[in-house]
N, C-alpha and C positions, 0 to 999 in steps of 0.2 A: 266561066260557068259557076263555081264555086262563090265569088262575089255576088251574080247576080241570087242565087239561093240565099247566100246570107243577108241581101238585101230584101228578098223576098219573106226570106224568115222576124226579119227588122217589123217588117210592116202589116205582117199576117194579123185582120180580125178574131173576132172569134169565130170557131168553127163552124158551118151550116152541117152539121152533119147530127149522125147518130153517136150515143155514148155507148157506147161496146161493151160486151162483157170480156173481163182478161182475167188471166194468169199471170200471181207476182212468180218471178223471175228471179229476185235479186236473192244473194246468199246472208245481205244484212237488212236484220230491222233497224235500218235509218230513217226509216218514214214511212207512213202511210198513200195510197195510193187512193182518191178522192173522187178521180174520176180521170175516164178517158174514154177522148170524142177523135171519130175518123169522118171526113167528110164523102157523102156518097153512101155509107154504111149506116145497114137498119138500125135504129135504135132499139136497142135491147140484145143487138144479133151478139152471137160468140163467132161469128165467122163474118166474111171479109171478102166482095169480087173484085178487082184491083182490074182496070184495065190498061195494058201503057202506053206513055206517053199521052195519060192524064195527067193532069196535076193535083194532089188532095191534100187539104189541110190535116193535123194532127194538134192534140192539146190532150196533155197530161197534168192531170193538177196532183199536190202531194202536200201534203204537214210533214213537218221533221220532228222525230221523234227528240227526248230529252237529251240520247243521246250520240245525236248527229253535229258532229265538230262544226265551232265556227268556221264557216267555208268561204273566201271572198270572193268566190266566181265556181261556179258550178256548169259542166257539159253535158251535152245530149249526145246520144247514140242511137242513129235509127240501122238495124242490121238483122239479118237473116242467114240460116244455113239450107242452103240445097244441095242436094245429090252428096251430103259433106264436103261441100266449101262453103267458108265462109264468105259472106259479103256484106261490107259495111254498104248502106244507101249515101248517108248523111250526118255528119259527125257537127259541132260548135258548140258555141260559148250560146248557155240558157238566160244570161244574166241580160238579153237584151225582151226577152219576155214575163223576165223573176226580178224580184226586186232581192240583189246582194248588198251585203256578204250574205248567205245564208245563216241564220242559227237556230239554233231549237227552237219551234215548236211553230218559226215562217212557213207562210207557202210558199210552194215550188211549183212555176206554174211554167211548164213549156211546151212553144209554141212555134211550127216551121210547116214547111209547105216544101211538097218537092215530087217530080213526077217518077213517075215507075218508067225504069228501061226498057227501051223495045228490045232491047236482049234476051229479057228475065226469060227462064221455060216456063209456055203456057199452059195450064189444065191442070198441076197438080198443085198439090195444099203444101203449106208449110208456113212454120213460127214467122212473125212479124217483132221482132222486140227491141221496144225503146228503153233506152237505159241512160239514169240520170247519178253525175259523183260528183263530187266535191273536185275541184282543180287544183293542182298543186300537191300533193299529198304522194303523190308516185303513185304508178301504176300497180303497185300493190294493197292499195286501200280497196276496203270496201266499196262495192256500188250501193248508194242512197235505195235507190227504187228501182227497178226493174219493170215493164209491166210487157204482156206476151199475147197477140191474137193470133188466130187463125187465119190466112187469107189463100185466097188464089187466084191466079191471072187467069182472066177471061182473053179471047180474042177480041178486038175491037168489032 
């Protein structure tokens, strides 16, 4: 399943969707957040009806600021907290939508597709957040970008 996602993330267009309003997330300024587009989502909306076992595109674009390390590959992280648990969606390598190594002042543009679980609980709201860092660096570096919507699962 994981290959087909990453192959599907390989080959994702640009997005048909709306460009959303968000919430930066991240604890560093390592970049700017330029935009970011959810497919199915109003343009302009700050909120988000997610149905699952759709499948929606996503694309965050970003600048890195002067002082965001030369990075040779950079990840995404699509992930959410409900009920306080954590759940990662969809985690890889951006560098098949960004052009690496990363360094000051590139864009960071990522790009993946991937459907929402018929598990997920339906009806209530909660954070959607993509989070984009540098690879290699350990797990105690800074996150690059952060960016945060609102969303909520509709029944189909």
């Amino acid at each position: 399943m994981l290959k087909v996602v990453i192959a599907t993330l390989l080959c994702v267009g640009l997005v048909n969707g709306g460009k959303v309003n968000f919430t930066e997330c991240a604890s560093a300024k390592l970049a700017t957040i330029n935009e970011f587009s959810v497919s199915d989502c109003e343009d302009g909306s700050s909120h988000c009806e997610l149905i699952p076992g759709i499948e929606y595109n996503f694309e965050v674009v970003a600048t890195a600021h002067a002082n965001h390390p030369e990075a040779p590959k950079v990840d995404y992280k699509v992930a959410t907290t409900i009920f306080g648990v954590p759940i990662v969606f969809l985690e890889g390598d951006a560098c098949g939508s960004t052009k690496c190594p990363v360094n000051p002042g590139s864009i960071i543009i990522a790009k993946f597709t991937f459907k929402i679980p018929e598990s997920i609980p339906k009806g209530g709201n909660f954070p959607l957040r993509v989070s984009i860092r540098p690879n290699g660096f350990g797990e105690d570096f800074l996150t690059t970008v952060c960016a945060q919507i609102d969303v909520s699962i509709k029944n189909k």
